[in-house]
C-alpha positions as CSV (number, residue, x, y, z in Angstrom):
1,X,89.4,131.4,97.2
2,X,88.8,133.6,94.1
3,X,92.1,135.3,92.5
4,X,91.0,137.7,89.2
5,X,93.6,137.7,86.3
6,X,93.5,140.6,83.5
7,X,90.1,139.8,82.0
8,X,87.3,137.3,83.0
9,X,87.8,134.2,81.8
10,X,86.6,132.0,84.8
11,X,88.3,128.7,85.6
12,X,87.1,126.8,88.8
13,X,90.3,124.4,90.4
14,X,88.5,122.0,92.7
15,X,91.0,120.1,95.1
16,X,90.7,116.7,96.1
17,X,94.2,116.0,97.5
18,X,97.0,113.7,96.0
19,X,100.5,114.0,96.0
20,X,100.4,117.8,94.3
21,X,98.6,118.3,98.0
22,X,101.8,116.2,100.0
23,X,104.5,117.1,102.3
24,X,107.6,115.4,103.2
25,X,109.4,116.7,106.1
26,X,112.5,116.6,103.9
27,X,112.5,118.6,100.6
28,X,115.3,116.1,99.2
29,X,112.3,113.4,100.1
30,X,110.4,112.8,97.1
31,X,108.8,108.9,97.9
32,X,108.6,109.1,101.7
33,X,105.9,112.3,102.0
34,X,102.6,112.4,103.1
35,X,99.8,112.7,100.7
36,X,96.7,115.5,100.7
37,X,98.3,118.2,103.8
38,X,97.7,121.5,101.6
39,X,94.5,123.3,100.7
40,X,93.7,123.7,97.3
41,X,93.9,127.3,97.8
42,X,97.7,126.9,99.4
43,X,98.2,125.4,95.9
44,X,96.9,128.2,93.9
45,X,97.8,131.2,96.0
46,X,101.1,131.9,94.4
47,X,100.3,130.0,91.4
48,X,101.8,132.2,88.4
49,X,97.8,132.7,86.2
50,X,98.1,132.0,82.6
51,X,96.9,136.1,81.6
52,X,93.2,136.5,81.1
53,X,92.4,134.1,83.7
54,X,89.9,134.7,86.7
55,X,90.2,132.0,89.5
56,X,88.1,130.3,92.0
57,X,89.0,127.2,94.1
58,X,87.0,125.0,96.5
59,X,88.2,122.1,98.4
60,X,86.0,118.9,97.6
61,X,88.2,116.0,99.2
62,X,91.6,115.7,100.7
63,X,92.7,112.2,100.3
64,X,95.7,110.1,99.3
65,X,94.3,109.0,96.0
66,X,94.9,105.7,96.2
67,X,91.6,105.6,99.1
68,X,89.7,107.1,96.6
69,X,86.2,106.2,97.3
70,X,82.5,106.3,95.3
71,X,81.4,108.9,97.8
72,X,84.1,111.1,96.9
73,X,83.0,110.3,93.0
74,X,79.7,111.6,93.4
75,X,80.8,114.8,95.8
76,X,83.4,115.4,92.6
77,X,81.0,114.8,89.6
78,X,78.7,117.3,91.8
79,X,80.4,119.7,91.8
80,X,81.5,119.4,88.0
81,X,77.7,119.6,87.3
82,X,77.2,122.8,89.0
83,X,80.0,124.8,88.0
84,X,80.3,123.8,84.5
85,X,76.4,124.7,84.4
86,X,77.1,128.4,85.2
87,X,77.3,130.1,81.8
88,X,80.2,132.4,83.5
89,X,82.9,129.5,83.9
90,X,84.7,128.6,81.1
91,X,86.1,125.2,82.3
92,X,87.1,123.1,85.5
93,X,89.9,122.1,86.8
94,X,90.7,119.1,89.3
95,X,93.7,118.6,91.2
96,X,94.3,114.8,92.0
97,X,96.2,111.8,93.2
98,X,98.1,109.8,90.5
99,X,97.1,106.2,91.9
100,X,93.6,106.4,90.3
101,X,93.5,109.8,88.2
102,X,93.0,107.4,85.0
103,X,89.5,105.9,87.2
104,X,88.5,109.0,88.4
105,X,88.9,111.0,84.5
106,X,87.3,107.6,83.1
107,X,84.3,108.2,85.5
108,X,83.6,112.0,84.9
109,X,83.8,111.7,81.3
110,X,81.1,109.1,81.7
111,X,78.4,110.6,83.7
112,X,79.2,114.1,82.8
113,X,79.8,113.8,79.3
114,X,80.8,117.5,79.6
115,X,80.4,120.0,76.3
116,X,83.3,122.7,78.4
117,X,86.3,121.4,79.5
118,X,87.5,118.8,83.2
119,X,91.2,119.3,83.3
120,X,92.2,116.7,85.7
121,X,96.2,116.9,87.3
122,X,98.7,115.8,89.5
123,X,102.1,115.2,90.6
124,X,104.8,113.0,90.6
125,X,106.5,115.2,93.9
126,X,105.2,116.4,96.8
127,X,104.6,120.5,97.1
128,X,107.6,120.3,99.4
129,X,109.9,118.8,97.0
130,X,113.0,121.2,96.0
131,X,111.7,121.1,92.2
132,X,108.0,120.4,92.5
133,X,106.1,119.6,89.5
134,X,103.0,120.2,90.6
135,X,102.5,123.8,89.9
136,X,103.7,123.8,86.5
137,X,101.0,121.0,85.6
138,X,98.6,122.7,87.4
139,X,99.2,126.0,84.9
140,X,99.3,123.6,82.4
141,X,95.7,122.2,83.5
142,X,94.2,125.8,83.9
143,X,95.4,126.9,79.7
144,X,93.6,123.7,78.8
145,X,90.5,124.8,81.2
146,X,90.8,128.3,79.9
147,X,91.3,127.0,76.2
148,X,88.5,128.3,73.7
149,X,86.8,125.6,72.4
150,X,88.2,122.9,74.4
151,X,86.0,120.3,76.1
152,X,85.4,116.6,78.1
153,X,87.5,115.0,80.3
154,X,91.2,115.4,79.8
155,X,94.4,114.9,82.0
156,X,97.3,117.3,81.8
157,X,100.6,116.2,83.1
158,X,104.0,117.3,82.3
159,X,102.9,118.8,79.8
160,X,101.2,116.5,77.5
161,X,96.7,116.5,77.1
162,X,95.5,112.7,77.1
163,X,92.0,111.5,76.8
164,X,89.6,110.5,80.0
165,X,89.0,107.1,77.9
166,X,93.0,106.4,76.9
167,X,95.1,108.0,79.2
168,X,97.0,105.1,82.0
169,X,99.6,105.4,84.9
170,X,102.8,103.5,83.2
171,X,105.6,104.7,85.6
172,X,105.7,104.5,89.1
173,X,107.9,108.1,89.9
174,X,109.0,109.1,86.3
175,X,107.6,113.1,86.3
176,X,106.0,112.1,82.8
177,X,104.2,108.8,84.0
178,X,101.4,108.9,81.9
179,X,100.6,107.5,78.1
180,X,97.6,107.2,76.0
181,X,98.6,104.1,74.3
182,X,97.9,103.1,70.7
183,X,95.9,106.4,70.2
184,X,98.2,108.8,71.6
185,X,97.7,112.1,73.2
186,X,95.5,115.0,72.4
187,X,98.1,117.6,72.4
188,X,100.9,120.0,74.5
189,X,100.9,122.7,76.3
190,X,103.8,124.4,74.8
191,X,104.7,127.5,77.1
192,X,101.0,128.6,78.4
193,X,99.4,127.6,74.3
194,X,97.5,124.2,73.5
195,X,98.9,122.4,70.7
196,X,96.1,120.2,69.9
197,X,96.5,116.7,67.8
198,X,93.2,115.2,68.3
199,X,89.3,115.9,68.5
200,X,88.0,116.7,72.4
201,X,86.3,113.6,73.8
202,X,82.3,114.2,73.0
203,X,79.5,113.1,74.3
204,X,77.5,110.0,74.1
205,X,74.1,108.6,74.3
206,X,74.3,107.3,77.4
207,X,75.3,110.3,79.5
208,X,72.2,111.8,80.7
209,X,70.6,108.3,82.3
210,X,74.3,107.2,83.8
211,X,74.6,110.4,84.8
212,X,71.4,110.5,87.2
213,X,71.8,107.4,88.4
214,X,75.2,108.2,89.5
215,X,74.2,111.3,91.4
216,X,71.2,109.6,92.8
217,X,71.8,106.6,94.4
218,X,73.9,106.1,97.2
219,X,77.3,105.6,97.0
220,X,77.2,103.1,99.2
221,X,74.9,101.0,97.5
222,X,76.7,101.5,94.2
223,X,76.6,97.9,92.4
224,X,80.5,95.7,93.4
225,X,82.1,94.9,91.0
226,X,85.6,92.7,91.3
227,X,88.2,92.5,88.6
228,X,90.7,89.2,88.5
229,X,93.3,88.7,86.5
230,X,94.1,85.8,84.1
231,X,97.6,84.0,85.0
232,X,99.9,81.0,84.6
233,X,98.0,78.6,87.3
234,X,95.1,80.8,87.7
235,X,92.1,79.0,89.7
236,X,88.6,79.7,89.3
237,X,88.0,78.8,93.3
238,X,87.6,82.6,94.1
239,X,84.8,83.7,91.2
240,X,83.1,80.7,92.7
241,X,83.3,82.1,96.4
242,X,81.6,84.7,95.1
243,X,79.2,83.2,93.6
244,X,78.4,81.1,96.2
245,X,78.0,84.4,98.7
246,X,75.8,86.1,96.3
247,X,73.9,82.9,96.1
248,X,73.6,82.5,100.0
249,X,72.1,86.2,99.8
250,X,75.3,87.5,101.3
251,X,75.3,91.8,101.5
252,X,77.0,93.9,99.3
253,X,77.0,90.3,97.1
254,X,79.5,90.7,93.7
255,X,77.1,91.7,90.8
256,X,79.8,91.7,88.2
257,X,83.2,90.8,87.7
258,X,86.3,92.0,84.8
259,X,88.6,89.1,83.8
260,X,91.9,91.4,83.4
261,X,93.1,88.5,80.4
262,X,95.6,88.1,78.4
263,X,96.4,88.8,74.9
264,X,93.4,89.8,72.6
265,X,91.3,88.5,75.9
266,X,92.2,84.8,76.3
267,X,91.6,83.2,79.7
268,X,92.9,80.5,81.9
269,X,90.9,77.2,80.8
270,X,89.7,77.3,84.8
271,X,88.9,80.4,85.1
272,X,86.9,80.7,82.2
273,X,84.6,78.0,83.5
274,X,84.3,79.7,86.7
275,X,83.1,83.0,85.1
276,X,81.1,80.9,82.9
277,X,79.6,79.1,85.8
278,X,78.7,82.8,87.5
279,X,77.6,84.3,84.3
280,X,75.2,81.5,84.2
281,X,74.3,83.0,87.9
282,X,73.1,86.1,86.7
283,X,76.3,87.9,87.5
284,X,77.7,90.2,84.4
285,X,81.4,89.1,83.1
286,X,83.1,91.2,81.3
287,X,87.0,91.0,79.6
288,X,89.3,93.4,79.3
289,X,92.8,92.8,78.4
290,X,96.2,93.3,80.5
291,X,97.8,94.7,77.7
292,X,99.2,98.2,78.5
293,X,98.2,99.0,74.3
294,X,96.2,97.6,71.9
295,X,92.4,96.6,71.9
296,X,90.4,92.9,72.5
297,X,89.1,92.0,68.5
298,X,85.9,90.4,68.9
299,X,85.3,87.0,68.1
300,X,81.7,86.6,67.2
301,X,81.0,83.3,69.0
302,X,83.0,84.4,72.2
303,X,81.1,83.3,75.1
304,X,81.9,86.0,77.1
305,X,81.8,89.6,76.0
306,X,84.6,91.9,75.8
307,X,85.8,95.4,76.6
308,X,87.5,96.8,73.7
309,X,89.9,99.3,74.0
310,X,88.9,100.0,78.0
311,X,91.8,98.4,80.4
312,X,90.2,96.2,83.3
313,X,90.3,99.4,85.5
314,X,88.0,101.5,83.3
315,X,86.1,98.1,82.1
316,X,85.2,97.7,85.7
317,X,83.4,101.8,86.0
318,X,81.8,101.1,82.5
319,X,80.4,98.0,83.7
320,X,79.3,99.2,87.6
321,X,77.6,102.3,85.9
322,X,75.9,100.0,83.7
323,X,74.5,98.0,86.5
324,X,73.6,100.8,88.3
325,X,71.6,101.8,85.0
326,X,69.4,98.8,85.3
327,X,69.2,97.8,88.2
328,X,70.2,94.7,90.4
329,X,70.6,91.9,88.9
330,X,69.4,88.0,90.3
């Protein structure tokens, strides 16, 4: 669908279902709705335009976000590519579940490393709701998109701009659900205008070669990756199934694995031995902390590297991408 605004500023919204795409059969029903039922260009038919604005939508994925898959990634990241390349489009825009938005930014941001701006949205209540929120932070998304010299991965959602590398899901049906943590956000959308705080995320080094790989190998080869979590009584009996499987040559065998620990990355005294055992293996272990703020500080004799700032979620993509980068591993 293509709907022209005043002048010709050209945003592409690219749909890949959520809750912004759900229907309840009761507007009163905000939990009990069915995720990814409308088009993308249902959602931007009557959408009021931000002035100046020429729109375009295509449908890449209708899914509950939550069932988010790899394949879907690389259809998304796609699609990115080839409309941000077209010197005509000013920015893109996705619309998207809430469940994994924070993955699915995370991943764009590292393959793309896009110079224009990936708005990513969502929202809390289904289109059907009596007071959706969903078209409000899609507007929101399209200003940012449509923002002159705005650019990477950002997510837009009542009303506040985070980061692809800081923004997390805190709340499970609070309209504002999302926070960048320690670093905070990069701005507002105030009534249709940016008020930006922070630099755009720029690019890296290591955009172009994740990037390629990303695009070019099958999804369904992608390298597995598990994350466990450090707890009171945690067992290292599962990393070493693992292990074992990967060491009877079993397919689809775990090439790495994220230790979601505690603290500034301490782990269970068993579990630490087990990812020890499988780092010895040749499977990559990486930790990442539970913490919903703050960052892992290094120790420089820590037998097991560490994430940073990246929560286990995001440590896990920067660690599969990796992989994927250089190849199998064992």
């Amino acid at each position: 669908m293509v709907i022209k605004g005043e002048t010709m500023a050209r945003v592409v919204v690219l749909g890949t279902g959520g809750t912004i795409a759900g229907r309840a059969h009761s507007a009163r029903d905000n939990i009990g709705y069915s995720a990814a039922q409308v088009g993308v260009d249902e959602l931007v038919r009557e959408l009021d335009l931000p002035p100046g604005v020429f729109l375009q939508s295509e449908q890449i994925a209708q899914v509950d976000s939550k069932d988010m898959t790899f394949a879907v990634w690389q259809a998304l990241a796609a699609r990115c590519a080839h409309w941000l390349a077209q010197d005509d489009v000013q920015g893109v825009v996705v619309t998207h579940g809430t469940d994994t938005l924070e993955e699915s930014a995370f991943f764009l941001q590292t393959v793309l490393q896009p110079l224009k701006p990936v708005v990513l949205t969502c929202a809390m209540r289904p289109a059907s709701a009596l007071a959706p929120d969903g078209p409000q932070n899609l507007r929101d998304a399209i200003c940012v998109a449509a923002t002159e010299g705005a650019g990477g991965v950002t997510v837009v959602c009542a009303g506040t701009v985070h980061g692809a590398r800081d923004v997390q899901k805190v709340h499970t049906y609070r309209l504002d659900a999302f926070t960048s943590g320690d670093n905070g956000p990069l701005g507002y959308v105030e009534e249709g205008a940016v008020r930006q705080l922070r630099a755009w995320p720029t690019p890296d080094a290591n955009g172009p070669a994740v990037f390629a790989n990303a695009l070019d190998t099958d999804a369904a080869k992608w390298p597995r990756v598990e994350i466990l979590t450090s707890h009171a009584g945690a067992r290292g009996d599962l990393i070493d199934a693992l292990v074992e499987a990967r060491r009877a040559g079993a397919a689809n065998a775990v090439q790495g694995l994220v230790l979601a620990a505690t603290g500034n990355g301490s782990l269970h005294a068993d579990l630490e031995a087990a990812a020890l055992r499988a780092q010895d293996e040749g499977v990559a272990v990486v930790r990442a902390t539970r913490c919903f703020e703050g960052r892992i500080l290094a120790l420089p004799d820590a037998p097991l590297r560490d994430a940073g700032s990246l929560t286990p979620v995001k440590a896990r993509i920067a660690l599969m991408l990796e992989l994927l980068a250089s190849g199998p591993r064992g």
